[in-house]
C-alpha positions as CSV (number, residue, x, y, z in Angstrom):
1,X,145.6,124.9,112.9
2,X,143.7,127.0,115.1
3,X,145.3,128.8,118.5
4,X,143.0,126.5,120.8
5,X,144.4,123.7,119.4
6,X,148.2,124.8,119.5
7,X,147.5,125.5,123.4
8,X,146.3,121.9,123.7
9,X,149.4,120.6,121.6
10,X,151.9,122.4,124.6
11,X,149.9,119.8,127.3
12,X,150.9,116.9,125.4
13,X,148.0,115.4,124.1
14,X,148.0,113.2,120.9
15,X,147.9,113.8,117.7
16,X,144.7,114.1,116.0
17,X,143.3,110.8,114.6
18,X,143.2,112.0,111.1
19,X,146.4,113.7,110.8
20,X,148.7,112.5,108.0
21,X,150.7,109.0,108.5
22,X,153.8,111.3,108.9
23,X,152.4,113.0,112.4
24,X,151.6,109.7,113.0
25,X,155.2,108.3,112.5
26,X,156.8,111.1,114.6
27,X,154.1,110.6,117.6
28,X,155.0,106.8,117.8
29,X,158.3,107.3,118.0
30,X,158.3,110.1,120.3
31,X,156.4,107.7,122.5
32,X,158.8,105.9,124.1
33,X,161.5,109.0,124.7
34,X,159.2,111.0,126.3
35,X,157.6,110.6,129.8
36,X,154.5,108.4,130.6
37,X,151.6,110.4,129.8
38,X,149.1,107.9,128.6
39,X,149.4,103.7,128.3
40,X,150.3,102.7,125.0
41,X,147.0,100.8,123.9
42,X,144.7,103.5,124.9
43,X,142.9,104.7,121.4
44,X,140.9,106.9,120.0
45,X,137.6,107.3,122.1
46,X,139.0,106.2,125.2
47,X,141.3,109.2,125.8
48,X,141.6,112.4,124.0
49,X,144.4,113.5,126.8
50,X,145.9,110.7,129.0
51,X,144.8,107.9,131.5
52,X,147.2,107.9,134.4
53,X,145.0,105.1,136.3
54,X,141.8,104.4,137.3
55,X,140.6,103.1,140.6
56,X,138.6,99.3,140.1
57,X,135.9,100.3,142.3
58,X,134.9,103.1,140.0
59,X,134.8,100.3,137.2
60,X,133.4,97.8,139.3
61,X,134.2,94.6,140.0
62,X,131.7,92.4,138.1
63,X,133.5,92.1,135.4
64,X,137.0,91.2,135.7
65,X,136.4,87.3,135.6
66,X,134.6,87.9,132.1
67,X,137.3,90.3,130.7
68,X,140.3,88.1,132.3
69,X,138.8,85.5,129.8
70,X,138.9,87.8,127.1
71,X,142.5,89.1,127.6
72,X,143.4,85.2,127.0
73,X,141.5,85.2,124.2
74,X,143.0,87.9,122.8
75,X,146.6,88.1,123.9
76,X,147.0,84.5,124.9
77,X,148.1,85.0,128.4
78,X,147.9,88.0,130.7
79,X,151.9,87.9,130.8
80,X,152.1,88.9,126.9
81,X,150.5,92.7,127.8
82,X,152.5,93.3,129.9
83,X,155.3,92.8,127.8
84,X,154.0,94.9,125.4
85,X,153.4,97.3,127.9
86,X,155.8,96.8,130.4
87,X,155.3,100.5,132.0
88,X,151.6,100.3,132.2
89,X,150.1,99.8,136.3
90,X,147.7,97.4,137.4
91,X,145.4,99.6,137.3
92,X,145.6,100.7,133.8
93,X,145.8,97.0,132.9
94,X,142.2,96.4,135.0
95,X,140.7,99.4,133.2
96,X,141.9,98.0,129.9
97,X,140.2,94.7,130.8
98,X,136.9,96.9,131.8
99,X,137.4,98.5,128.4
100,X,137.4,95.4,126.7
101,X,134.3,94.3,128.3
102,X,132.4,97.3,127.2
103,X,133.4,96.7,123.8
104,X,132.3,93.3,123.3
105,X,128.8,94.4,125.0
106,X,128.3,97.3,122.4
107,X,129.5,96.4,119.2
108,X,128.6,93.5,117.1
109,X,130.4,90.0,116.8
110,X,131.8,91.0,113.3
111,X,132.9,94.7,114.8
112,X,134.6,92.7,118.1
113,X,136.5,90.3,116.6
114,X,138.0,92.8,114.6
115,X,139.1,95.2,116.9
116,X,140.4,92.2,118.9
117,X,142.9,91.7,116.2
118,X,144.3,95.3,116.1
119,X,144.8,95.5,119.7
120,X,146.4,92.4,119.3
121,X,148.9,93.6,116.3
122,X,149.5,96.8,118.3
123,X,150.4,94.7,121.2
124,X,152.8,92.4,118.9
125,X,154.5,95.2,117.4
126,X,155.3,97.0,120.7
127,X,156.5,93.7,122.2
128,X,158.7,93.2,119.5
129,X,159.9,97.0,120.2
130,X,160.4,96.6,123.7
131,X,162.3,93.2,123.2
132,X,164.8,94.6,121.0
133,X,164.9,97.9,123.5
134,X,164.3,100.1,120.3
135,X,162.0,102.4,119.1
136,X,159.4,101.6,116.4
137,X,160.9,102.0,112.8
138,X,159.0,104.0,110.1
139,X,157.2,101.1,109.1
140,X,155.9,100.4,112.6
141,X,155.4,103.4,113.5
142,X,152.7,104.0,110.3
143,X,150.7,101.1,111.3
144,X,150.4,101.7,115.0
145,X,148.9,105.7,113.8
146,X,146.8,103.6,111.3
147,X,146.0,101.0,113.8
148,X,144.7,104.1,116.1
149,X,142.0,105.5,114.1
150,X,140.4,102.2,113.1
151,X,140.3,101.6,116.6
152,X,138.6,105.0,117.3
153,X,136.2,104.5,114.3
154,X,134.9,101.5,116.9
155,X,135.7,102.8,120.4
156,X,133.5,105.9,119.4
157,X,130.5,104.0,119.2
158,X,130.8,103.4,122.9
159,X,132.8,106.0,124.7
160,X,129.9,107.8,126.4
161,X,128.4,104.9,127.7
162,X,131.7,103.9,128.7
163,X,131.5,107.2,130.4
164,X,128.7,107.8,131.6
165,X,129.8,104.0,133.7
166,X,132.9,105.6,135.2
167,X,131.2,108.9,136.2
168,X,129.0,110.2,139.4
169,X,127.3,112.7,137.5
170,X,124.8,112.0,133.9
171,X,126.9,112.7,131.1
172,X,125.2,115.6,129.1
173,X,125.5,116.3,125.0
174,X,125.1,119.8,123.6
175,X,121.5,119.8,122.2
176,X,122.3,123.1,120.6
177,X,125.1,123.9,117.7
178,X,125.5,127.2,116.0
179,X,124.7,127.5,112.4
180,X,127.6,126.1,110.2
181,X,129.4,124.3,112.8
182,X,129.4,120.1,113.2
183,X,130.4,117.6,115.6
184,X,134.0,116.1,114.2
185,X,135.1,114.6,118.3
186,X,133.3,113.0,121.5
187,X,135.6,111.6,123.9
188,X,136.7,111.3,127.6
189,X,139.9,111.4,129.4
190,X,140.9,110.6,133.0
191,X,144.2,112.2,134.5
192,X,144.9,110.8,137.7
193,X,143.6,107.9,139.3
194,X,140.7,108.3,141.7
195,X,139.4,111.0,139.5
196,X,136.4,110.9,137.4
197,X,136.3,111.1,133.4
198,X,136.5,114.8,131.7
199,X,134.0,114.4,128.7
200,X,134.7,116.4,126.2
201,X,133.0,117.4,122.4
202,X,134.6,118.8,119.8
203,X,132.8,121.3,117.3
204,X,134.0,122.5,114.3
205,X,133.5,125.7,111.1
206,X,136.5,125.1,108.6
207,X,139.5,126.5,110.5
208,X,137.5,127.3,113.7
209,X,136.1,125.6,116.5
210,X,134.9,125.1,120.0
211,X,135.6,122.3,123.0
212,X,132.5,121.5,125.9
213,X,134.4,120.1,129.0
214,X,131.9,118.1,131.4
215,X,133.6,116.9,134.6
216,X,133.0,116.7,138.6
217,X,132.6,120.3,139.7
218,X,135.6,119.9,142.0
219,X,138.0,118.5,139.6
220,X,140.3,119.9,137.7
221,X,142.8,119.4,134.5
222,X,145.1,120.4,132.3
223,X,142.9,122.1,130.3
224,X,143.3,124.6,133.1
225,X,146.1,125.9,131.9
226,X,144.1,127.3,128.7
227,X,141.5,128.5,131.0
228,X,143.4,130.4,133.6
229,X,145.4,132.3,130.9
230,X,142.5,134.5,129.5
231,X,143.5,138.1,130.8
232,X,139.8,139.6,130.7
233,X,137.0,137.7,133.3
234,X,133.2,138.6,133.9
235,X,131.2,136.6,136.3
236,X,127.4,137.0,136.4
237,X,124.3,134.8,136.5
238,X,122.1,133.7,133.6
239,X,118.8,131.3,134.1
240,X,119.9,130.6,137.7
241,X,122.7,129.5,137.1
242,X,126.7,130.8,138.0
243,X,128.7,132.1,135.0
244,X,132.5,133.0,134.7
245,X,133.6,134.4,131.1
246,X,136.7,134.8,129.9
247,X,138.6,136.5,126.8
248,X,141.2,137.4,125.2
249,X,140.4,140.6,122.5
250,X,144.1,140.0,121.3
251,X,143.9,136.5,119.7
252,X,139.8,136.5,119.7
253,X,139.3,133.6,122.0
254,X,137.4,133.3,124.9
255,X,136.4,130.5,127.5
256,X,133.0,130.4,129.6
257,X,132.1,128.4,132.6
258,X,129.3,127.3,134.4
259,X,128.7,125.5,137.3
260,X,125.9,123.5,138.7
261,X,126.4,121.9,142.3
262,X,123.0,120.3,142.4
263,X,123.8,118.0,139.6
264,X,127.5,117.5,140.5
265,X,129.5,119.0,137.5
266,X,130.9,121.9,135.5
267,X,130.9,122.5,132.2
268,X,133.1,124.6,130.3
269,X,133.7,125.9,126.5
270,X,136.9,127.0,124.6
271,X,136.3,128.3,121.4
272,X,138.1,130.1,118.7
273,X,135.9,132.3,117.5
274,X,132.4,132.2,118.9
275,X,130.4,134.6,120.3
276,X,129.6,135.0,124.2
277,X,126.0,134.7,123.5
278,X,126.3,131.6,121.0
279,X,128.5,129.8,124.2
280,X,126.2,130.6,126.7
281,X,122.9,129.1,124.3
282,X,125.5,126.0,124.3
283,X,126.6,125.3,127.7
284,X,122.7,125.8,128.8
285,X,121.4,123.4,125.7
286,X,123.5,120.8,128.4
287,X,122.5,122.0,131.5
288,X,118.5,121.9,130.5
């Protein structure tokens, strides 16, 4: 694993999606010792951190008769998520019903219906666990990790749209990528409620790889902790725009910012091993 992603691992976010079923088993039960850091339905696409809350009026309001109608459908009754998820706010309860919504409007009948089941069996299996005030055995705890990536292999299809909904400023996608490296992650994340989402893409070269952070150029997140511990900083200005670089000869990775107040947002990179001038052709492929 590479040093980025052990600095990630000390900020608590999940595991990866394709880990091995034993990660999977220790991250489910670790879930319910350790403090709230993210509801328990949120998947795959949705959240590559945590979601905290959301404010409805970010979501908008348009929606909450449909998806109240399709939490019955699903679930039953309203009553039967929350006691599967007893610790989760109204808020994250009306961004789950937004969620929903999105799905159903972006994948197909088949695709829907089936997801619908497996947040349905993930909600059974953690009202079971909550009943008997327990944690999830072995057993349980492989099929909620499994449950997780099927439901990112669908939540992916729509989680920049989904995005690009909760967010002020247009989501951008890296149009460049350095020789040998592919796309293996695009997600979002929101932290606190009120805020907007983080985007994020994950790039990867075997053992190596590189983040893009996209968010409100006045926000920030965890991932600050990453960015703030790089001992070496240059600022300077490239194609008009403001750039901050960061680095770190000793472990050989470095972090590069960019801001860009007339569109609204930031972007910044983490990388393993990259070089400053492949990470600036990057962050600029977004900008223009």
């Amino acid at each position: 694993m590479n040093n980025i992603k052990e600095e990630f691992e000390k900020i608590e976010i999940p595991d990866e999606l394709n880990s091995r079923v034993a990660s999977g088993v220790k991250q489910a039960k670790r879930e319910k010792k350790k403090k709230k850091g993210y509801p328990n339905w949120v998947m795959g696409a949705v959240a590559s951190v945590m979601i905290v809350g959301i404010s409805s009026t970010l979501g908008g309001s348009y929606i909450v008769d449909a998806t109240e109608s399709l939490l019955n459908q699903i679930f039953g009754a309203k009553e039967k998520v929350t006691e599967a998820y007893p610790e989760e706010s109204s808020e994250e309860i009306s961004f789950m019903e937004q969620h929903i919504e999105f799905a159903k409007e972006n994948l197909t009948e088949e695709e829907f219906t089936h997801l619908s089941d497996l947040y349905k069996e993930q909600a059974e299996i953690w009202r079971g666990v909550r009943a008997e005030s327990r944690e999830p055995d072995d057993q349980e705890a492989a099929r909620l990790h499994e449950i997780k990536g099927l439901q990112f292999s669908y939540e992916n299809q729509f989680a920049l749209k989904e995005a690009q909904h909760l967010s002020s400023y247009t989501v951008t996608q890296p149009t460049y990528v350095p020789e040998g490296y592919s796309q293996t992650k695009e997600n979002f994340f929101i932290k606190n409620k009120g805020d907007e989402p983080v985007v994020t893409f994950e790039y990867s070269n075997g053992d190596f790889g590189y983040t893009t952070f996209q968010q409100e150029i006045n926000q920030t997140d965890d991932f600050e902790y990453i960015w703030n511990r790089f001992e070496n900083t240059e600022s300077y200005s490239l194609n008009g725009y403001e750039f901050t670089f960061k680095y770190s000869e000793e472990k050989k990775e470095k972090g590069i910012r960019v801001k860009a107040p007339e569109k609204g947002y930031k972007i910044t990179l983490l990388a393993d091993r990259l070089s400053k001038r492949e990470a600036e052709k990057i962050v600029l492929s977004m900008l223009e």
